[in-house]
VEXMARTOR-435944 format. One record per residue: residue in three letters; y, z, x of N, C-alpha, C in turn. Coordinates in steps of 0.2 Angstrom, whole numbers, padded with zeros to 4 digits, always signed. Last residue first. Example, Ala and Ser with C-alpha at 12.3 -4.5 7.8 and 13.67 -1.06 7.14 Angstrom:
BEGIN
SER-0011+0035+0064-0005+0036+0068+0000+0039+0064;ALA-0028+0039+0066-0022+0039+0062-0016+0039+0066;
***
This chain:
BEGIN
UNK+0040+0047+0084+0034+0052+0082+0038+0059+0083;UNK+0049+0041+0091+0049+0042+0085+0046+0050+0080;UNK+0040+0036+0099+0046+0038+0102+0051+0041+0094;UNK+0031+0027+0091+0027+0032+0095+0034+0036+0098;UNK+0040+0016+0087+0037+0021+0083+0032+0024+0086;UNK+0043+0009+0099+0048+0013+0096+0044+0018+0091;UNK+0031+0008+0106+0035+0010+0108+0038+0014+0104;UNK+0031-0005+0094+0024+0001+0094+0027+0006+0099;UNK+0038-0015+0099+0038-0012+0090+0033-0004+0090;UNK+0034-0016+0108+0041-0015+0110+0040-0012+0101;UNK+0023-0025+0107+0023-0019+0108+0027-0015+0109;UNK+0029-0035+0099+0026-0032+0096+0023-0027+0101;UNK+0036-0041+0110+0040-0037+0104+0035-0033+0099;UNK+0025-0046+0119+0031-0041+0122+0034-0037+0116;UNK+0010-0047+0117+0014-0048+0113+0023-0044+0114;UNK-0004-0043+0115-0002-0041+0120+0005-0042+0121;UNK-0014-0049+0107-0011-0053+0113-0006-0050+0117;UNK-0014-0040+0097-0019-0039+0102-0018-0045+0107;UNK-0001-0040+0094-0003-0033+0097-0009-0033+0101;UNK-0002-0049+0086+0001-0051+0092-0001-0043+0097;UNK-0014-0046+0075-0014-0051+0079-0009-0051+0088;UNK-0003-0036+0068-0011-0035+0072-0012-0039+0079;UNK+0004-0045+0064+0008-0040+0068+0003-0037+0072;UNK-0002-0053+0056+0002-0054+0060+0004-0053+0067;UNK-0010-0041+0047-0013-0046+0050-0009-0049+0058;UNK+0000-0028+0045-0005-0034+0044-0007-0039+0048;UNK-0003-0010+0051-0002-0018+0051-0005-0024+0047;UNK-0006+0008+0051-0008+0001+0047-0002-0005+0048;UNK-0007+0017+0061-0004+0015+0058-0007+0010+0055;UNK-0016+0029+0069-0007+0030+0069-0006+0028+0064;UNK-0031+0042+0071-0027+0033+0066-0021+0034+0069;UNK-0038+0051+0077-0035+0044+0082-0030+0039+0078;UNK-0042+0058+0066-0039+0060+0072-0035+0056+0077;UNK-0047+0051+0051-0048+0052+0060-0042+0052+0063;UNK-0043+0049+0038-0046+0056+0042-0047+0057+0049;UNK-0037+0036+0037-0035+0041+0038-0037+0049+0039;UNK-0050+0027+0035-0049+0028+0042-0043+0035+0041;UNK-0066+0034+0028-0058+0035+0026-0053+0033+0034;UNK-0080+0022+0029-0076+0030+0032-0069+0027+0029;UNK-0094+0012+0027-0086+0014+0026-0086+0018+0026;UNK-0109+0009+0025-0106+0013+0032-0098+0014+0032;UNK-0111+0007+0014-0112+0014+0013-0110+0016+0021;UNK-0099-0003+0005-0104-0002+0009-0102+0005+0011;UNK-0089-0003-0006-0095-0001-0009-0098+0001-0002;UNK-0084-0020+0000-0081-0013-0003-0086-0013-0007;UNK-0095-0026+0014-0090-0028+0008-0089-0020+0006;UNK-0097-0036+0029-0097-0030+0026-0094-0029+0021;UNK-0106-0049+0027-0103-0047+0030-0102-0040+0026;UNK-0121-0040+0036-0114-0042+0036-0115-0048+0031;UNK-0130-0023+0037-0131-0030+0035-0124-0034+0035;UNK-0129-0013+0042-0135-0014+0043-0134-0021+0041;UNK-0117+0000+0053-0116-0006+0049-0125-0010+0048;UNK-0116+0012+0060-0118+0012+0055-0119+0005+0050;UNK-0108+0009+0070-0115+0011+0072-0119+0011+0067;UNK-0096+0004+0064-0099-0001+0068-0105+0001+0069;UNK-0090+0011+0050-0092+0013+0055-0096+0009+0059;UNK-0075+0000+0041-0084+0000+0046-0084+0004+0052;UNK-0064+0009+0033-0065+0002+0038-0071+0005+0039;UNK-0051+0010+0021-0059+0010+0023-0059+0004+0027;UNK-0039+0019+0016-0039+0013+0018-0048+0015+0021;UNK-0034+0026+0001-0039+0027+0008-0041+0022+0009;UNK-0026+0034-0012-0026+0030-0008-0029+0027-0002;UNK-0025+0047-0025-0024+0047-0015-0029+0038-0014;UNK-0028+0053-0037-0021+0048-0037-0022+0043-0029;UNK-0039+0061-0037-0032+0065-0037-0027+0060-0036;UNK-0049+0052-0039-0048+0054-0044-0042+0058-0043;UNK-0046+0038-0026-0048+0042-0029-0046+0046-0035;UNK-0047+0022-0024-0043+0025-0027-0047+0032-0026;UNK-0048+0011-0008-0052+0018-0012-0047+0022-0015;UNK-0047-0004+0000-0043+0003-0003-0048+0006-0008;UNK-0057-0011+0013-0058-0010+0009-0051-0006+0004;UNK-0056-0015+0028-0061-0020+0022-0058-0019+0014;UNK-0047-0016+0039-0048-0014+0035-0051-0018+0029;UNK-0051-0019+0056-0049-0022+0049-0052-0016+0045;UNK-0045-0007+0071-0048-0012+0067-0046-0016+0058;UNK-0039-0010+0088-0038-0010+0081-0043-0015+0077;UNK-0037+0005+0098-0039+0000+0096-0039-0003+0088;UNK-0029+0010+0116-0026+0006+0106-0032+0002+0104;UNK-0024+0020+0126-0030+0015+0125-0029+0014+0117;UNK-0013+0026+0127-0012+0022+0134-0021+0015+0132;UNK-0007+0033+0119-0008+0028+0118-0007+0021+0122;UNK-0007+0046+0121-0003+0044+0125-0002+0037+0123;UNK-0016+0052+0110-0012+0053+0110-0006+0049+0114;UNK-0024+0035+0106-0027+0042+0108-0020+0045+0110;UNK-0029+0024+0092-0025+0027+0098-0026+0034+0100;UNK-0032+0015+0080-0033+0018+0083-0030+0020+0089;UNK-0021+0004+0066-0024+0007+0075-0026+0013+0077;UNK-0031-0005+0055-0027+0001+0059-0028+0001+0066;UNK-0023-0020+0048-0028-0018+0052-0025-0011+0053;UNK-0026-0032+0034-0022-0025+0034-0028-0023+0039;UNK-0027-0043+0027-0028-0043+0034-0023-0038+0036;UNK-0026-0045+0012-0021-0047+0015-0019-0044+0024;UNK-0034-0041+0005-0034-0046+0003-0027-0048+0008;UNK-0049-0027+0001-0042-0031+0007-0042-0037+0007;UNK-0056-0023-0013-0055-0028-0006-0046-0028-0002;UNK-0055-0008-0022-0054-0015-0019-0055-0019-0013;UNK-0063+0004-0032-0062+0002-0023-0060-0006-0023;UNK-0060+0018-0039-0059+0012-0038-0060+0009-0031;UNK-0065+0032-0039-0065+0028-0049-0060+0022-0046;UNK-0071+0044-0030-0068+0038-0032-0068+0035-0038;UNK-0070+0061-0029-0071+0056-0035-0068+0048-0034;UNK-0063+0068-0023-0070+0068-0020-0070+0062-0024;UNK-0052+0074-0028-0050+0070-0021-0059+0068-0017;UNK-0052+0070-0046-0053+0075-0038-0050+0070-0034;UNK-0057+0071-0060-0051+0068-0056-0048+0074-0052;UNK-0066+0074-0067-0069+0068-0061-0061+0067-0056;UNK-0063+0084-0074-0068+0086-0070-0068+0079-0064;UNK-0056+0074-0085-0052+0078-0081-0056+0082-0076;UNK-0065+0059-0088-0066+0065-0088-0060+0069-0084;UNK-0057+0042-0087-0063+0046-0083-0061+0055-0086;UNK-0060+0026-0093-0056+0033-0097-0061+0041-0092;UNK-0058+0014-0093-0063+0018-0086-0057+0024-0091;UNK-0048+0005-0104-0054+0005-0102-0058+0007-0097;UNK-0035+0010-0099-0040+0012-0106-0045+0011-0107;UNK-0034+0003-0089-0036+0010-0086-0037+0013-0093;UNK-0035-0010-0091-0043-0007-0087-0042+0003-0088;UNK-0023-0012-0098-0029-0012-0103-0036-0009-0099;UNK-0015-0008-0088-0015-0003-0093-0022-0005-0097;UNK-0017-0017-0079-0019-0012-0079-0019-0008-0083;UNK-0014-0031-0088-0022-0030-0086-0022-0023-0081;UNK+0000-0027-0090-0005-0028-0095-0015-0027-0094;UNK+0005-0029-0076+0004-0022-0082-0002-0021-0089;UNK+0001-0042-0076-0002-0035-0071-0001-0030-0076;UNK+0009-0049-0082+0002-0049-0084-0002-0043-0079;UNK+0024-0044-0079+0020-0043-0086+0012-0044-0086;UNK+0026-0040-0062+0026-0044-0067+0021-0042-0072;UNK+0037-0026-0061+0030-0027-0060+0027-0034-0065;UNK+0054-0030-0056+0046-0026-0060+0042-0029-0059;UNK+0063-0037-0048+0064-0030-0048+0057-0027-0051;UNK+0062-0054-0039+0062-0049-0045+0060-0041-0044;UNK+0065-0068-0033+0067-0061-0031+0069-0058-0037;UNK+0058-0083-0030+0063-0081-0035+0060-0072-0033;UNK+0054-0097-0024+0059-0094-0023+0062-0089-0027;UNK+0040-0101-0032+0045-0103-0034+0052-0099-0031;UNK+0034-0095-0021+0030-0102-0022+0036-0104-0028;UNK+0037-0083-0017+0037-0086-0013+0038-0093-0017;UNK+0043-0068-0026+0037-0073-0025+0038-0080-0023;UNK+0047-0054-0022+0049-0060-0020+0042-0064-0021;UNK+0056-0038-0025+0048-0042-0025+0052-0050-0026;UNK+0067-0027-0016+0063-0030-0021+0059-0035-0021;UNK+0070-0021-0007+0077-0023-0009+0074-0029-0016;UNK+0066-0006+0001+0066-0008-0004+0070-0012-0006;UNK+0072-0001+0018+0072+0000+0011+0068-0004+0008;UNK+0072+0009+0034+0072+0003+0030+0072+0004+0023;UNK+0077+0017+0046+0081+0016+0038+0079+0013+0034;UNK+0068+0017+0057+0075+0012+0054+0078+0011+0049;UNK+0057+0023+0051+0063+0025+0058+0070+0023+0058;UNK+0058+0020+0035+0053+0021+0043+0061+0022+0046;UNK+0053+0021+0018+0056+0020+0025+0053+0020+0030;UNK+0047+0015+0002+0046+0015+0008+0053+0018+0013;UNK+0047+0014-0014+0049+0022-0008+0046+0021-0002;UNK+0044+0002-0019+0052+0007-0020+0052+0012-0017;UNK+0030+0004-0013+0037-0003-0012+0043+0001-0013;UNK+0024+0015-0013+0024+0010-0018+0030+0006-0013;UNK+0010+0016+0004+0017+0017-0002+0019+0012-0007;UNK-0002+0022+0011-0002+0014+0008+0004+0018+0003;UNK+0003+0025+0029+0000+0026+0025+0001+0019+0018;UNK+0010+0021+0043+0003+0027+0042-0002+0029+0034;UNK+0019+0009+0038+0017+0014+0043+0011+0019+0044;UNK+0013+0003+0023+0015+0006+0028+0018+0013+0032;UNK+0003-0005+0015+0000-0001+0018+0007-0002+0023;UNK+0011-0007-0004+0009-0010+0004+0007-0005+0009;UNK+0012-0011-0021+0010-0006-0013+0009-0010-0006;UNK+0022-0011-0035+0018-0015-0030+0017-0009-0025;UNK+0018-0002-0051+0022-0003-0045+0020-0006-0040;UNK+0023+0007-0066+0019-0001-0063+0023-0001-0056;UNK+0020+0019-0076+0025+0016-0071+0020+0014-0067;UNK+0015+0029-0083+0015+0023-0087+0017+0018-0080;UNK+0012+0040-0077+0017+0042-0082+0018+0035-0085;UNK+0002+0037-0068-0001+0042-0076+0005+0043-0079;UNK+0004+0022-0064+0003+0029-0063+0004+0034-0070;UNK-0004+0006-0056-0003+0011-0064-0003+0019-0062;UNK+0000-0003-0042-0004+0002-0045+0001+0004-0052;UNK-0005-0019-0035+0000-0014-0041-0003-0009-0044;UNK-0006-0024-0019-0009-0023-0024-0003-0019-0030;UNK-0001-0029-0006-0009-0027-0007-0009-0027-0014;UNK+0012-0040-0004+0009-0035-0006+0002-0034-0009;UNK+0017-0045+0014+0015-0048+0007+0011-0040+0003;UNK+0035-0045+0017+0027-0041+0018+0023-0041+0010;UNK+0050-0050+0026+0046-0047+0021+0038-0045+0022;UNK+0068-0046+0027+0062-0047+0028+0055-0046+0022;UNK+0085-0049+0028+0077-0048+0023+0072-0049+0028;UNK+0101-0046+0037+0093-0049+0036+0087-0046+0032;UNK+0110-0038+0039+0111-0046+0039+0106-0050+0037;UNK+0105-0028+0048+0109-0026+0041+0110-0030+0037;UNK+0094-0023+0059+0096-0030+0056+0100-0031+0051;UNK+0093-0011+0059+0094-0014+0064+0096-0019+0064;UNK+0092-0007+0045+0099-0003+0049+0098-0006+0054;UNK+0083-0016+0036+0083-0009+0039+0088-0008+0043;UNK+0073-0021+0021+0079-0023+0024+0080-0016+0031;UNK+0062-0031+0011+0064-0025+0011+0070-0026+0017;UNK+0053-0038-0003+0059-0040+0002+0057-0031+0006;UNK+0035-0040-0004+0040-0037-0006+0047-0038+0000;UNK+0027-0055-0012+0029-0052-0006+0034-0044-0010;UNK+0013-0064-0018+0018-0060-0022+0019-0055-0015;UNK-0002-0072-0019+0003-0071-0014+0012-0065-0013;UNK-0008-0069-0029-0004-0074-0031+0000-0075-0023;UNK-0016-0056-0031-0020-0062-0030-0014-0069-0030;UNK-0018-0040-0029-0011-0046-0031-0015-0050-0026;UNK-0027-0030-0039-0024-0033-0032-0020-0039-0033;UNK-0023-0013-0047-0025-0022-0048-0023-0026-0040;UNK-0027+0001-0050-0025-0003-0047-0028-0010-0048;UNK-0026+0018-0058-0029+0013-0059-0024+0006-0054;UNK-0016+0031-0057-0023+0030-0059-0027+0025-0060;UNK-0008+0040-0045-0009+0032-0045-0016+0033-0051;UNK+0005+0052-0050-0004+0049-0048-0003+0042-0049;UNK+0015+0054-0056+0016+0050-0052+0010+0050-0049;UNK+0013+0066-0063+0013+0060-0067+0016+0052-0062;UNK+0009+0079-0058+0005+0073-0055+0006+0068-0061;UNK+0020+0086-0060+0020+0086-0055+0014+0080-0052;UNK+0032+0077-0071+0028+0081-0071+0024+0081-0064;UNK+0048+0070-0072+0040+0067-0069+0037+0076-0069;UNK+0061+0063-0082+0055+0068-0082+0049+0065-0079;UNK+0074+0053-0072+0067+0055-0076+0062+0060-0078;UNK+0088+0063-0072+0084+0059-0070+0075+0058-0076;UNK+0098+0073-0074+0097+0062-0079+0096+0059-0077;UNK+0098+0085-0074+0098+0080-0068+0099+0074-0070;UNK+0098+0089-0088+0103+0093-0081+0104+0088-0077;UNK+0089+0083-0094+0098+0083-0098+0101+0089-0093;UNK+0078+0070-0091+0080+0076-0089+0088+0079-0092;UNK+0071+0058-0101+0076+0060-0096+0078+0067-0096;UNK+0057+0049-0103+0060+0056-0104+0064+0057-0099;UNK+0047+0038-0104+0056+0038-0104+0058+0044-0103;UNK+0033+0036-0103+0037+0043-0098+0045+0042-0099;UNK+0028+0020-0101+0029+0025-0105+0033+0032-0100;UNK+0038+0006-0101+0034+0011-0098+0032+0017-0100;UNK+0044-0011-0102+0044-0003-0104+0038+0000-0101;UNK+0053-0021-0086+0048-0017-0092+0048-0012-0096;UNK+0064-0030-0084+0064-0022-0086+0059-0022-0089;UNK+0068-0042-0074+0064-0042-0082+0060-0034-0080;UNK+0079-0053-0066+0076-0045-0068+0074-0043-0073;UNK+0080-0063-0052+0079-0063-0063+0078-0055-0060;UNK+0086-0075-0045+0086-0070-0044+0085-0065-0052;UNK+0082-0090-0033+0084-0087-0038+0083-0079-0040;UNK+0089-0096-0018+0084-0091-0021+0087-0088-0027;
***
């Protein structure tokens, strides 16, 4: 496994001269524009039960945030995170981006994505009235069999559905979209239909999985319910 690191520039250098951290102003970490990752392109990450081990999880997309900074995302646990600031119950971390098809484990955002999100986001230059949490100004396809579950507190009844779609909105906020079934008029369903809901508004959402993990959960799957346990014991 080879191992590169190609440091992008980005705008927002500004370092702090008490903390020598970077200057983030309170919403220069919005999300303002997304590209989907069409290449297969995983994120590694690693967690305190396995210490000895990588794992991984292919990445949804890379999002542009208003201080310039390129990031891959993945929907997890209960929500969609950049890749460098995931955890969960188990410590896990961030150990970096892994592109399968030549074996090689890299730190940044490859250069053609940056390129084609900065050129889209100078390109949809939206009004500061549009940049709400009402206003969407993006919606992409699910490209990588990202399901939620529904549950009801005991989570004695679990159901899971696909998510079709992500919806940027204009306050930065990311919304997984799945089909209201009573509302569905035509298939298949695509990003834009008008029977899509925010599955994170409802009451019953827990988590997001991919596909895999969906999949064995609905086999009923000893470990992958054993995975679901632990994250409801947790809660």
């Amino acid at each position: 496994m080879k191992t590169t690191e190609n440091r992008s520039k980005t705008k927002g250098n500004v370092i702090d001269l008490f903390t020598g951290q970077k200057y983030a102003p309170e919403d220069s970490t919005r999300f303002i524009r997304l590209a989907p990752e069409l290449d297969g392109l995983e994120m590694l990450y690693s967690n305190d039960a396995s210490p000895d081990k990588l794992f991984s999880l292919k990445v949804l997309c890379w999002g542009l945030r208003a201080n310039g900074d390129v990031v891959g995302l993945v929907p997890w646990l209960n929500d969609i995170v950049a890749c460098i600031d995931i955890k969960d119950p188990l410590n896990g971390q961030w150990e970096g981006y892994y592109d399968p098809g030549v074996d090689e484990v890299f730190y940044d955002a490859p250069i053609h994505k940056i390129v084609e999100l900065e050129t889209a986001a100078e390109y949809y230059d939206y009004e500061a009235a549009e940049l709400n949490g009402e206003f969407s100004i993006q919606e992409i396809p699910d490209t990588i069999g990202t399901h939620a579950v529904l549950a009801d507190k005991t989570y004695e009844n679990i159901t899971l559905t696909e998510v079709i779609s992500w919806r940027l909105y204009g306050d930065g906020k990311v919304s997984g979209m799945v089909a209201d079934e009573s509302e569905v008029v035509s298939t298949p369903v695509l990003p834009g239909d008008e029977c899509l809901y925010q599955v994170q508004s409802r009451e019953e959402f827990r988590y997001f999985f991919q596909h895999q993990i969906a999949n064995r959960i609905k086999a009923e799957d000893p470990e992958a319910l054993a995975a679901i346990s632990i994250l409801v014991e947790e809660k």
